[in-house]
Every structure is written in structure tokens, then in C-alpha cells.
C-alpha positions in Angstrom: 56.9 64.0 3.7 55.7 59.9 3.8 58.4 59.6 1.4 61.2 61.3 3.0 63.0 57.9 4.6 66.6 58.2 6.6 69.2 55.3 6.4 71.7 55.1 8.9 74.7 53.7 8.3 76.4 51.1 11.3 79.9 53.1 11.4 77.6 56.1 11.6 75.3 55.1 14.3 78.6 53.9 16.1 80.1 57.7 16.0 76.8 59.6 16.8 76.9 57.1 20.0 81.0 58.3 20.8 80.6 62.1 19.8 79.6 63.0 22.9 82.5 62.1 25.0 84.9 63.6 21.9 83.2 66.7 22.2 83.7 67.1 25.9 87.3 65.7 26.0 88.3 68.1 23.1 86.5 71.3 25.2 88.4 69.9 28.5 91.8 69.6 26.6 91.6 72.3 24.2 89.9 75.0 25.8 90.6 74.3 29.6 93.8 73.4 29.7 93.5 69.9 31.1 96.0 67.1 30.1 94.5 64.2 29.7 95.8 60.7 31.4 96.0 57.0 29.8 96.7 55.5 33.1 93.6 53.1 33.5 93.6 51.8 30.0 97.0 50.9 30.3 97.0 49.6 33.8 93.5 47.5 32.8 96.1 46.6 29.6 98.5 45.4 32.2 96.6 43.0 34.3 95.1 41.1 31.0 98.4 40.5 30.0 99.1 39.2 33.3 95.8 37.1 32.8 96.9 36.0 29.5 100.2 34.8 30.5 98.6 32.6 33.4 96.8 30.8 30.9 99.4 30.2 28.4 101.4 29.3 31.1 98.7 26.8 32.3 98.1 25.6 28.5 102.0 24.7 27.5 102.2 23.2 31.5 99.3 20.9 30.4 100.9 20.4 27.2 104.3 19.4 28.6 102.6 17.0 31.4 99.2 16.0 30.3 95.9 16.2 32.8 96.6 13.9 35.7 100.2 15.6 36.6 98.9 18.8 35.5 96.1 19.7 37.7 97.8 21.5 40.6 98.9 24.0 38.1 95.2 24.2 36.5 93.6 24.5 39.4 96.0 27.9 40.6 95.5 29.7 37.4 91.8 29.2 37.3 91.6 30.1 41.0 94.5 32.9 40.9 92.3 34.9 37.8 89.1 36.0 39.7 91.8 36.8 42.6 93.3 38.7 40.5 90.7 40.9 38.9 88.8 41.6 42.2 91.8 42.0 44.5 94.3 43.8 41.9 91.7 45.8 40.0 89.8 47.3 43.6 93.6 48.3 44.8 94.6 49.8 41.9 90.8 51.6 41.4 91.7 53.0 45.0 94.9 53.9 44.7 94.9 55.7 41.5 91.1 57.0 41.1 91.4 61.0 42.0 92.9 62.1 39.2 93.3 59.1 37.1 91.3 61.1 33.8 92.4 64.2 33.4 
């Protein structure tokens, strides 16, 4: 039995970690009935492509009127992101949360 040695693969270790959460989405879909709901990925989906088009907006704005003339519209798109994740994301989380996964 000392020479018995087990080698885990990474993609392996990676899908023993997820199997639990397929197994009980595929008894609560299957077998129950439920139908399941995509509405917070794609709503978390949403607001980073919000974020993202601050920042590109902010990075061709500095590009078109380097730093000095630029800083107004630096300063509101690194102050308007945290705004945005707390205020939007704690709305939308109450809001939507009672039913939001199946």
C-alpha cells in the first residue's frame, strides 16, 4: 500500500470542487421541476459593462484633451465606479433577491 500514489490532475481538482452545485442544480431542475434563472449573472454582466464604458470613456476623454483639461472627467468616473457598485448592486440585490435562482 506505500506504493499506491494518487495524482490529481488541475482541471480535475477544479470539477470535484464544482460537482456539488451541478449535482443539486440538476436534482432541482430535473427532478423538481424548478426552472432555473440567469438574472444576476446577467444583471452583474450589465453593470461591468457600464463600469467598462466609464473608463473607456474616461481614457479616449484623456486622450482627446490630455491631463490638465481632463481632470473633471477623471475625477467623476473614478468617483462615479464605487457609487456605482455599492448603490446599484444593494438596489438591484433588494429588488430582485426572492426568487432571483430558481
Amino acid at each position: 500500500m506505500s506504493g499506491f500514489v494518487v495524482k490529481l490532475v488541475k482541471l480535475v481538482d477544479n470539477a470535484i470542487s464544482i460537482l456539488p452545485a451541478a449535482c443539486v442544480s440538476q436534482v432541482l431542475t430535473d427532478q423538481l421541476g424548478f426552472v432555473e434563472s440567469h438574472k444576476l449573472m446577467d444583471g452583474r454582466l450589465a453593470l461591468c459593462t457600464i463600469a467598462v464604458g466609464f473608463a473607456l470613456f474616461a481614457l479616449v476623454w484623456d486622450y482627446l484633451y490630455p491631463f490638465p483639461r481632463s481632470q473633471s472627467v477623471l475625477i467623476i468616473s473614478v468617483v462615479s465606479y464605487p457609487f456605482m457598485q455599492h448603490c446599484i448592486c444593494s438596489v438591484a440585490y433588494d429588488v430582485s433577491h426572492s426568487g432571483i435562482y430558481f
